[in-house]
N, C-alpha and C positions, 0 to 999 in steps of 0.2 A: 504494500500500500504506500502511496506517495504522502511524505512526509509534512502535514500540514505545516504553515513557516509562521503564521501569525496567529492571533485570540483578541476580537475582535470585541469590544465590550461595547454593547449600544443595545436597545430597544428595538424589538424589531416583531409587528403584527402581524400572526399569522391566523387569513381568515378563514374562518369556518362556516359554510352553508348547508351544512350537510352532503357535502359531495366529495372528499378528501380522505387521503391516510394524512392524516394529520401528526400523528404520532411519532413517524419515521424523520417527516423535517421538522416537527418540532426539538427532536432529539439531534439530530445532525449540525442545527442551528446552535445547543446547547453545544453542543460539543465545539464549536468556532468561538464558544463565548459570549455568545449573543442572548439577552434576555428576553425570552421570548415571549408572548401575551398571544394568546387564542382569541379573537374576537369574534364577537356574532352578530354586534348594535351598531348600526351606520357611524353613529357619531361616536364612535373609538376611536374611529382611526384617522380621525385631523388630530389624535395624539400625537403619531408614529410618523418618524423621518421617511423607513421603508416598511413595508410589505410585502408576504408572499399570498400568491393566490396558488393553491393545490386542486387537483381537482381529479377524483377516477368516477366514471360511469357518462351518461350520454348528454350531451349538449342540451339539448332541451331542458330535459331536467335540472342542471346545471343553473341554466339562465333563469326557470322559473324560480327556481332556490334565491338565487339574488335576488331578485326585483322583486318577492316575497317580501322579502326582510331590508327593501331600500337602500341594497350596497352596491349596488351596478352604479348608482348614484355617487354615491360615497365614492366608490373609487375613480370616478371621471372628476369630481372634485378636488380627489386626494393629488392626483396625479398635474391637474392644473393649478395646485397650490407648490409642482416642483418636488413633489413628493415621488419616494422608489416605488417601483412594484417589481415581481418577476413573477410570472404564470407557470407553471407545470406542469404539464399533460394537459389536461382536458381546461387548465385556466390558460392556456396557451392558447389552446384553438378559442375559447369564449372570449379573444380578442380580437379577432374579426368578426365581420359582419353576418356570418351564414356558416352552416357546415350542411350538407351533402346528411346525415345521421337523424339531422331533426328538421324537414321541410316546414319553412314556416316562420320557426324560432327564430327572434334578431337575438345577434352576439350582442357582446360590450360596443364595437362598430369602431375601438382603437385604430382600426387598419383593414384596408378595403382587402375584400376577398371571402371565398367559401371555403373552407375544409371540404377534402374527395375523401372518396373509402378506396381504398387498396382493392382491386381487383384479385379475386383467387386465380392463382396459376400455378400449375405443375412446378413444383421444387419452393411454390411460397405460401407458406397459410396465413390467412388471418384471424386474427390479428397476428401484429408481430407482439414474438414474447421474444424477449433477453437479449443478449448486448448487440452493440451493432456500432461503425465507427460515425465519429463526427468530425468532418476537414471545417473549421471556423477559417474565417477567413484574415489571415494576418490583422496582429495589431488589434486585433479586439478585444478590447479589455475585459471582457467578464471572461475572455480566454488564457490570460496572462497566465505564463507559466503552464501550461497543455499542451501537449503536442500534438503535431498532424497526426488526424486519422483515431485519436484517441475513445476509447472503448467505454460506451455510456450504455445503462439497462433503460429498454425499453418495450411499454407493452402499450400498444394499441392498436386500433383498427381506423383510424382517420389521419388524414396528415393534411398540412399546409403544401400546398402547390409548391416545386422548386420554382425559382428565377424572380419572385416575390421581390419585390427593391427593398424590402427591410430583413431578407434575410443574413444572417451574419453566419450559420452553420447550416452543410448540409451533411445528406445521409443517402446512402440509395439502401431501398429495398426492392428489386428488380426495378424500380423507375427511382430516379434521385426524388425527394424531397426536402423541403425548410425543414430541419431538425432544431434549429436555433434562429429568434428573431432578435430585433432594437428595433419597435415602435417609436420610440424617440431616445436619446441620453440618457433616460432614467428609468424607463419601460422595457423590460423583457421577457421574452418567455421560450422557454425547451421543450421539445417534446418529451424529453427522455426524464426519467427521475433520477436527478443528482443526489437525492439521499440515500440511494438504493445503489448510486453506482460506486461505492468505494472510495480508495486518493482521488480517482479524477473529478466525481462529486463534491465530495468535499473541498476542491480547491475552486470549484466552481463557484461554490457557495459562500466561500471566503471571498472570491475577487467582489462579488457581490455586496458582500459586507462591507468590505474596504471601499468601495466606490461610494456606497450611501454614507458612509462614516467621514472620509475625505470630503465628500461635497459642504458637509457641516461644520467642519471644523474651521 
């Protein structure tokens, strides 16, 4: 495992809609140092510098869970107050506009575009389950310190289109896709689960840290 270099001491909301392993980065986060807070009430998180949004099961569901509980809100506020986010899996795709999974359902609408489903084809199942590589594209800072092609766990059945102008990481699974985006400076989001995927996780996690933490200081 790669040898985490820094601990990372700040506040940092991780929201709860009922759609997440919350447990996994809650703990991953602890372990960088970071004090973490679970939140579920829109108005938490004009507390928190950053945020992470998690998310496993279907888009739909997903988005109705937010705007249930008025944090689709909260977090297009958070974000235009210069605030962090990073999305994970299923909060990654709830950052555009549409996903292919749930006809119908508006995303968060961060970034124009649909989530596709993976076509089944001889020698690919879907979903995908476990690791697969990520080439980021130089000089991305939430990549700092990773190397090309590095080895991230991922499970899912939808993906971000490749060639997306805000992608910063791809991935092929018989077709390339966005494995990694930058909505803006302070917005991201992976497909893949960095709490789950080891050193390269957790250094993901960290540069993450460090960039919310550096902007404040």
């Amino acid at each position: 495992m790669r040898k985490v270099l820094f601990y990372i001491i700040m506040q940092i909301a991780v929201i709860n809609y009922n759609m997440g392993n919350l447990g996994s980065a809650a703990k991953a986060l602890t372990r960088l140092g970071a004090e973490v807070r679970v939140i579920e009430r829109p108005a938490e998180l004009a507390n928190f510098r950053a945020a992470l949004l998690p998310g496993v099961g279907s888009f739909g569901d997903g988005m109705e869970n937010l705007r249930s509980a008025g944090m689709d809100a909260a977090i297009r506020d958070h974000l235009a107050r210069g605030g962090w986010l990073l999305g994970i899996c299923l909060g990654m795709q709830m950052m555009l506009d549409a996903s292919e999974e749930s006809p119908g359902a508006a995303g968060l609408g961060l970034m124009r575009g649909c989530c596709r489903r993976f076509a089944a084809e001889e020698g690919r199942k879907v979903p995908q389950i476990g690791w697969n590589r990520v080439d980021f594209v130089p000089g991305t800072p939430l990549a700092d310190g990773l190397e090309r092609g590095e080895f991230f766990y991922f499970v899912h059945s939808f993906h971000v289109p490749a060639g997306t102008p805000q992608e910063i990481g791809s991935t092929r699974y018989g077709i390339p896709f966005a494995s990694a985006i930058a909505v803006s400076p302070r917005c991201f989001g992976v497909q893949f689960h960095p709490e789950k995927s080891q050193g390269a996780g957790l250094r993901l996690l960290e540069n993450y840290l460090r960039l919310a933490a550096d902007d404040g200081a």
